[in-house]
N, C-alpha and C positions, 0 to 999 in steps of 0.2 A: 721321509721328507714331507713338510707339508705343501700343500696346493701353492701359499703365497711365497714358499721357495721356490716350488719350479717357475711361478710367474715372473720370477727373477734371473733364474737361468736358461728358461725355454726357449729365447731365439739364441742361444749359446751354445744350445744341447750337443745337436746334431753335429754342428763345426769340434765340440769338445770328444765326442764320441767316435769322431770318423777316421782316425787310424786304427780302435779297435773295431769298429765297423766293416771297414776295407779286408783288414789283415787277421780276422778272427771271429766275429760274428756272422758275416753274410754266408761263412760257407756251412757255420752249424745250423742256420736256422731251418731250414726244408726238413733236418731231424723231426722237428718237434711236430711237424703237419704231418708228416709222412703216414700214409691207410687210413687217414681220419677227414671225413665227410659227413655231410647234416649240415645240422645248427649248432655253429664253434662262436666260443667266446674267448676272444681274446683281454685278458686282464691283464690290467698294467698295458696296455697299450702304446702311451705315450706319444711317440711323434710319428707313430706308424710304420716304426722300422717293418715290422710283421707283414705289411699289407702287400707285398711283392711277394710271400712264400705262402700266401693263402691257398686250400685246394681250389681247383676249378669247381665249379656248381656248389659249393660249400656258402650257407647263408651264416655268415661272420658278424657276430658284435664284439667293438672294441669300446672298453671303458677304461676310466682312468679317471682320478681324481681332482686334475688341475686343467682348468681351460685353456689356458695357456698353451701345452702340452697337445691338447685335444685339437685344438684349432690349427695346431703343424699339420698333424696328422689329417686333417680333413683336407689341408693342399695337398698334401702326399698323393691322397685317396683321389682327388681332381686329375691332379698332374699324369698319375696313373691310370685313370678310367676302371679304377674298383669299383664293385658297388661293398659300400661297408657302412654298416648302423653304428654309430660312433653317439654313445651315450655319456653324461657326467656323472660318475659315482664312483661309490668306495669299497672296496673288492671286501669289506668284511661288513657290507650294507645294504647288498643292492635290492633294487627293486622289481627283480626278477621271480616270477612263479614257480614253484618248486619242477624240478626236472625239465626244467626248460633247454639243456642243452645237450645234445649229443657226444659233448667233451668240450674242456676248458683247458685254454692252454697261459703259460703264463713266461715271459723271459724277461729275466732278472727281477721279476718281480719282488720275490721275496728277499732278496738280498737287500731292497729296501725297506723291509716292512720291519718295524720294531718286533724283538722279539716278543712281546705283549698284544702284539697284531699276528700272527705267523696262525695258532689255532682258532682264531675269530677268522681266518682269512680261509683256511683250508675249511672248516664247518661252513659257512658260504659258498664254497667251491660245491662241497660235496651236494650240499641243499639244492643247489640247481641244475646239476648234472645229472642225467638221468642212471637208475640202476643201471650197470654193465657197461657204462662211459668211463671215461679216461679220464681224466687231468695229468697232463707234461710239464713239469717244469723244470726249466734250463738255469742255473746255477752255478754261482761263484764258491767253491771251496778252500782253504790254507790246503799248500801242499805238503806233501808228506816231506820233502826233498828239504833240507835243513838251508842251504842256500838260496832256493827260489821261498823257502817262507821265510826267511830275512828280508828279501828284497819286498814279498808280498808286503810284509809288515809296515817297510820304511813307507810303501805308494798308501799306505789304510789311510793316513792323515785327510789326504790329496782326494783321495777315492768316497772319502764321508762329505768334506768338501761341497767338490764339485756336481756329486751324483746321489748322495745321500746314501750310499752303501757299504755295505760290511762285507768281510771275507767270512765270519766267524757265525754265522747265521745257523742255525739246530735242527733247520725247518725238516729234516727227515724223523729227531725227537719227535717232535710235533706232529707229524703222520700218521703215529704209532699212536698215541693219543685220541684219536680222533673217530669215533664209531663211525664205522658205514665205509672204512678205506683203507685200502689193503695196499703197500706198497710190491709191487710186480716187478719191477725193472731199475735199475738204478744202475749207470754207467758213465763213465768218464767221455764227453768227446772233445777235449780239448787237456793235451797235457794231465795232470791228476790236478788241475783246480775248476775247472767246468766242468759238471755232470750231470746228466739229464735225470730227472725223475717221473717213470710210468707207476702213474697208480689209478687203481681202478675202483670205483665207487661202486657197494654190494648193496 
């Protein structure tokens, strides 16, 4: 989705998002932080759901590509007394020095990112994550279950819509693609359509 979409739906976002906020993301999110400490970047950031499952002493950059978006998230970040470096950029551009980060984490990111963006986005990833760091990212899958990928299917309209995402995203393809990253972990924590992915940058 581009930046001058979400400036269209970013004070809408949160209100749109908060039954599966309440009822299914607040409680996977601590997954994706969990043992991981340093300098974390969070991509795809957005309105800063993240910034309440940050580690403690962990120095946190949140990017994301629409102001709009970035500017929720810096009330968030008030509201809460985080400290968090909230930059504007493009998770397959940034302006980051090679191995700048201790691990990169990312949720639903990629389920936004066109599949023409997925290995531009992961090569970035990997560029500034330092060797033996991590990238997590949390992920919308179809499920296998013939019933719930009917119903997945009927909400994709709604879900491209409103959030700019896809159920049908390759982004572990594109993993495997990608020099310098080694997929480690890949697990379901939600039903079989959200799955975390640990991969570790060599």
């Amino acid at each position: 989705m581009s930046a001058a979409r979400y400036r269209l739906i970013a004070r809408f976002y949160d209100l749109l998002d908060l039954p599966f906020e309440l009822f299914r993301y607040r409680r996977l999110r601590p997954a994706v932080f969990e043992g991981l400490s340093g300098r974390l970047l969070d991509a795809g950031a957005g309105t800063g759901r993240n910034i309440s499952f940050y580690p403690e002493g962990a120095e946190v950059t949140g990017i994301d590509i629409s102001p709009a978006m970035l500017e929720r998230a810096k009330r968030r970040q008030e509201r809460l007394g985080r400290k968090v470096d909230l930059a504007l950029m493009d998770v397959c551009a940034t302006a980051f020095d090679d191995d700048s980060f201790d691990a990169a984490v990312a949720t639903f990111l990629f389920c936004v990112l066109d599949e023409a963006d997925q290995t531009p986005a992961l090569v970035e990833l990997a560029r500034i994550t330092r060797p033996g760091g991590e990238l997590r990212l949390m992920e919308y899958t179809l499920s296998a279950d013939p019933f719930a990928r009917f119903v997945m299917r009927l909400w994709a309209p709604w879900v491209r819509l409103a959030f700019g995402a896809g159920f049908e995203r390759r982004t572990e393809e594109h993993v495997v693609r990608v020099t310098g990253l080694e997929l480690i972990e890949r697990r379901f924590v939600f039903r079989d359509i959200i799955k975390l992915l640990v991969i570790r940058v060599t």
